[in-house]
C-alpha positions in Angstrom: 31.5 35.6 -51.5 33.0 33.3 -53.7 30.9 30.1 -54.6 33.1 27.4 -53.7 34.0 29.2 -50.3 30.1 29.8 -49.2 29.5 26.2 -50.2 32.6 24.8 -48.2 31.2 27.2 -44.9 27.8 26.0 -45.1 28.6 22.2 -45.5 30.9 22.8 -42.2 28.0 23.8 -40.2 25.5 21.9 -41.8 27.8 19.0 -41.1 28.5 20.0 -37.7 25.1 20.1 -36.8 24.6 16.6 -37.9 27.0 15.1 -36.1 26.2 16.5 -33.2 23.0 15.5 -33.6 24.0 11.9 -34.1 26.3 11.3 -31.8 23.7 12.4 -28.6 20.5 11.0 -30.7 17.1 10.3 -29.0 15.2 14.3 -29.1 17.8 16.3 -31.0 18.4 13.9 -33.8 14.6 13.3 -34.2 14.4 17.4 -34.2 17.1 17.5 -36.8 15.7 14.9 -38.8 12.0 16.7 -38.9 13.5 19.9 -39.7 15.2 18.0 -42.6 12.1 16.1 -43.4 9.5 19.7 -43.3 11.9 21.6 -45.8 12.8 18.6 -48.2 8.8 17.9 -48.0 8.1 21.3 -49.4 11.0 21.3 -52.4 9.7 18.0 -53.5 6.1 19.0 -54.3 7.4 22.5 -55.4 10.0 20.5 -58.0 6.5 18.2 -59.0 4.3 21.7 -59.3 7.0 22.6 -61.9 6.0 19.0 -63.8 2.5 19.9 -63.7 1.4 17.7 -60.7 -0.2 18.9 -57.2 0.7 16.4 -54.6 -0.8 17.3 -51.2 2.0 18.5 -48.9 -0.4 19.0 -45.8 -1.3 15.3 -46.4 2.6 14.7 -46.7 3.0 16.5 -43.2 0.2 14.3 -41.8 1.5 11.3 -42.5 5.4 12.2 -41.9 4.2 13.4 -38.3 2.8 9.8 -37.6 5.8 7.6 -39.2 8.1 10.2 -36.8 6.9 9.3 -34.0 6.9 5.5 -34.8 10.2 5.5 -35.6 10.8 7.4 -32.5 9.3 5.2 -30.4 10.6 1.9 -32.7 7.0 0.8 -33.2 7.3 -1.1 -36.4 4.0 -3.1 -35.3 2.0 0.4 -36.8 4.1 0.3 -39.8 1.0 -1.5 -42.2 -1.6 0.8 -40.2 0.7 4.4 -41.4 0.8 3.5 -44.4 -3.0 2.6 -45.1 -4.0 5.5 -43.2 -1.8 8.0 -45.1 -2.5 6.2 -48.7 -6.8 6.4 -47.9 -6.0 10.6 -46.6 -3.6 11.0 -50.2 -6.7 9.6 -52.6 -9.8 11.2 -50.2 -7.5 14.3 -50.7 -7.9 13.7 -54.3 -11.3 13.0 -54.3 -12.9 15.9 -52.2 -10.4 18.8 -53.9 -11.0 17.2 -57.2 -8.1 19.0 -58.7 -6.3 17.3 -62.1 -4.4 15.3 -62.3 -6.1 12.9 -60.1 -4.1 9.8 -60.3 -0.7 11.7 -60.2 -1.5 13.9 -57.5 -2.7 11.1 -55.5 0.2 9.2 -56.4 2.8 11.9 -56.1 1.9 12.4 -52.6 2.3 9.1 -51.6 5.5 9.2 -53.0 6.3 12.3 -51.2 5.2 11.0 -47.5 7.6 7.8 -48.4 10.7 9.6 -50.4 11.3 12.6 -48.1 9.8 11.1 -45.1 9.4 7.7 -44.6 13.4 6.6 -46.3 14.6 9.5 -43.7 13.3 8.4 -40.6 15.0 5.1 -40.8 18.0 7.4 -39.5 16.2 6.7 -35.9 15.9 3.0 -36.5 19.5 2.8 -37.1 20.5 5.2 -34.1 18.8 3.0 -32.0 20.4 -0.6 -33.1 22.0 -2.6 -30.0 20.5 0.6 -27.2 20.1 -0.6 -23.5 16.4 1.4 -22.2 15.0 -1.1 -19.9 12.7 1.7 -18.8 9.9 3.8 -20.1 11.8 7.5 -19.4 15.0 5.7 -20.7 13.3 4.5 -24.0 11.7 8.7 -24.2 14.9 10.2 -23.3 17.2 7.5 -25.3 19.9 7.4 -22.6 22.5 4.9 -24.3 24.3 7.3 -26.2 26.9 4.9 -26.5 25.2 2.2 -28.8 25.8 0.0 -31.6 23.8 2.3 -33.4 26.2 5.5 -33.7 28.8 3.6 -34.9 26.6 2.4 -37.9 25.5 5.7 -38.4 28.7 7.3 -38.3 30.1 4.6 -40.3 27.3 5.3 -43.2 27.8 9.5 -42.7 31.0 9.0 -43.4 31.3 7.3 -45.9 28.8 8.8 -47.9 30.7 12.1 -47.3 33.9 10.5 -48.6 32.1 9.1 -51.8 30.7 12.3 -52.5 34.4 13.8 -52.5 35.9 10.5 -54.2 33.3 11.1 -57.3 33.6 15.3 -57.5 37.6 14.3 -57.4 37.9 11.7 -59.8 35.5 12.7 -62.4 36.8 16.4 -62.7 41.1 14.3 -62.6 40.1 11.8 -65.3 36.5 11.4 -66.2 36.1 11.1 -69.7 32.7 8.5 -70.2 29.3 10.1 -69.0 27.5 7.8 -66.4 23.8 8.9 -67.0 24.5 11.7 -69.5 20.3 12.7 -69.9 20.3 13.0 -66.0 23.3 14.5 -64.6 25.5 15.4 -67.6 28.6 16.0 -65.1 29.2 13.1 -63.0 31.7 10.1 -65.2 32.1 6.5 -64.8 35.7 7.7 -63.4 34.4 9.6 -61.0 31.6 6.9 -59.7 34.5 4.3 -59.6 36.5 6.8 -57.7 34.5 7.5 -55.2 33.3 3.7 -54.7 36.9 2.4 -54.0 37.6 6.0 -51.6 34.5 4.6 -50.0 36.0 1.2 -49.7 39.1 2.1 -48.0 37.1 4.6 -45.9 35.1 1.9 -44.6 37.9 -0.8 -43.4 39.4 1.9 -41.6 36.3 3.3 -39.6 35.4 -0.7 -39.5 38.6 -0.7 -37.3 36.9 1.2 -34.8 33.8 0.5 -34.6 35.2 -3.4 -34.6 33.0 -4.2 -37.6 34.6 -7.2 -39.4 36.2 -6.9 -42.1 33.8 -8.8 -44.3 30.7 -6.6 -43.1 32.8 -3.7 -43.6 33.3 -4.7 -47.5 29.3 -5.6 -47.9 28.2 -2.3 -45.7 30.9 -0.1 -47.6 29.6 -1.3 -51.3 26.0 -1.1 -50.1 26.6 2.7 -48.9 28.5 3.9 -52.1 26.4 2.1 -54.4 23.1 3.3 -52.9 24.4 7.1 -52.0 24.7 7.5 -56.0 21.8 6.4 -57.0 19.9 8.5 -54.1 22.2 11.4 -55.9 20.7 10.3 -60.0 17.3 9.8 -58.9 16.6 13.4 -57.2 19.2 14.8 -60.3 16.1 12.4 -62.3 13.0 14.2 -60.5 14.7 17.6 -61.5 15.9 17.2 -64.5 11.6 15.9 -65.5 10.5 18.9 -63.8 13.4 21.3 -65.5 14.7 22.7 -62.5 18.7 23.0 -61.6 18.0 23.1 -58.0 15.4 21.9 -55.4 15.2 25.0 -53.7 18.1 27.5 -52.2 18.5 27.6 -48.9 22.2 26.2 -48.4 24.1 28.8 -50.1 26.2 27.3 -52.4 24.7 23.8 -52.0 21.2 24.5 -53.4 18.0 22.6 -51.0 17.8 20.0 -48.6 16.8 17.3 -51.2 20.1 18.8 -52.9 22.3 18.2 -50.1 20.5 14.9 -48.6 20.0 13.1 -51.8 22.8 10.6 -51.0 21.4 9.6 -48.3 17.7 9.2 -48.9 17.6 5.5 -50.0 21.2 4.7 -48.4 19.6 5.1 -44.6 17.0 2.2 -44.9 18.9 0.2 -46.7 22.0 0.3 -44.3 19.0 0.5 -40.9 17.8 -3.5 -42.9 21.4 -4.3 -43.1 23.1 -3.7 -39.9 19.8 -4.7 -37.9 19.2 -7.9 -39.7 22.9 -9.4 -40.6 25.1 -7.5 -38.3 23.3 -7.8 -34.8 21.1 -10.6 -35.5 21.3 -13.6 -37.7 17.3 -14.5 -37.8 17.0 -13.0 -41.1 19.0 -16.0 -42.2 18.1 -18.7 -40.1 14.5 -17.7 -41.0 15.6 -18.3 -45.3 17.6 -21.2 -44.6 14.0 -22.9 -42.7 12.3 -21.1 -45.7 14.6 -23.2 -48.2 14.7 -26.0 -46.2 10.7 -26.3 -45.6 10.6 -25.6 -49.8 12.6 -28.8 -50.3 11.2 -31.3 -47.9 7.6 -30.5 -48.8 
């Protein structure tokens, strides 16, 4: 089968699958998410085995399986204990295998449990902005389907979807000047500024209905474009260090699931920190302007 067509059949279902995911949440999107987060797990230490470096993926595993079912559960209290318990496993991993490199492998493994698990899970958070469960079976079985939260993620799927097509467009119509030429030889300036203002115009219009402002539309939209490219360059940065093309093959056409979810790897928290703390609240600001205020009158 032709490349282009097997590529274009598999992003159907693959997107499909997502949304359908998304838009009922709660137990199928935290399935769809782990099944995400088990296969990218494994193509990034195989893409760091290619560099030389062994990071632990059973220690990855361990400490993806505990940041799942906080972010299931929204129990950002435990987020300082995760990450101490999953750093001391990563480095007494290190030190009863006693396998070189030591620092790197301790290190790559940390970055492994954050990169293709921690960043992901922040898909939950996001789900679950401006969600009614008053009860504990509500809060398990995430009832509100309805919430503030699928319009945000929608809003961000989207549009990373659309900058992803604005970029391929543009750059193969009229890029001429290489963005990050070492990295990824075949995405242009053209094609980045393409796909940011495709973005852009995406967003105001699925801002309509959602009712995002206008002016939070503009801030989200440039936050998701900008962010869903450099997700794209840093994976594109891992594999071009470790010389491999691809981070593993099983989308046909598409490559791995670090290949196909790049773009969204960093753009999920950062849009989760956004929408939770200047969309549906406006502590995050009171609590700088006290901060500023307290700096001055001291």
């Amino acid at each position: 089968m032709n490349n282009s067509i097997l590529r274009v059949i598999t992003g159907w279902i693959f997107g499909l699958i997502a949304l359908a995911c998304i838009i009922f949440g709660g137990l199928p999107l935290l399935l769809l998410v782990s099944v995400i987060i088990f296969l990218a797990s494994k193509e990034f230490v195989n893409i760091l085995e290619h560099k030389g470096f062994y990071p632990s993926l059973k220690v990855i595993f361990f400490a993806d399986a505990i940041f799942a079912v906080m972010a299931y559960f929204n129990c950002f209290n435990l987020v300082p204990l995760a990450f101490t318990v999953g750093t001391m496993t990563a480095f007494m991993w290190v030190l009863f295998r006693g396998k070189q490199p030591y620092i790197a492998n301790a290190s790559t493994t940390i970055v492994g449990f954050v990169y293709s698990g921690w960043f992901p899970l922040h898909l939950l958070f996001l789900r679950d902005l401006g969600a009614n469960n008053h009860t504990s079976l509500q809060m398990i079985l995430k009832t509100d389907i309805l919430s503030a939260g699928l319009g945000y993620v929608l809003f961000m799927f989207l549009l990373v979807i659309i900058t992803d097509v604005g970029c391929y467009y543009f750059g193969r119509k009229f890029g001429k000047h290489k963005l990050a030429p070492v990295i990824s030889p075949n995405k242009t300036i053209e094609g980045s500024i393409g796909g940011a203002v495709c973005a852009l115009i995406g967003g105001f219009i699925i801002a309509y209905f959602i009712k995002l402002p206008w002016y939070h539309a503009l801030i989200a939209g440039i936050l998701v474009t900008t962010f869903a490219q450099i997700g794209d360059l840093c994976e594109s940065l891992m594999k071009r260090d470790a010389g491999v093309k691809d981070s593993g093959d099983l989308l046909p056409g598409h490559g791995g699931f670090l290949d196909r979810t790049d773009s969204y790897i960093f753009t999920i928290p950062v849009m989760y920190y956004y929408f939770a703390y200047f969309v549906q609240s406006n502590d995050l600001w009171i609590n700088i302007i006290n901060f500023v205020k307290g700096i001055f009158n001291a």
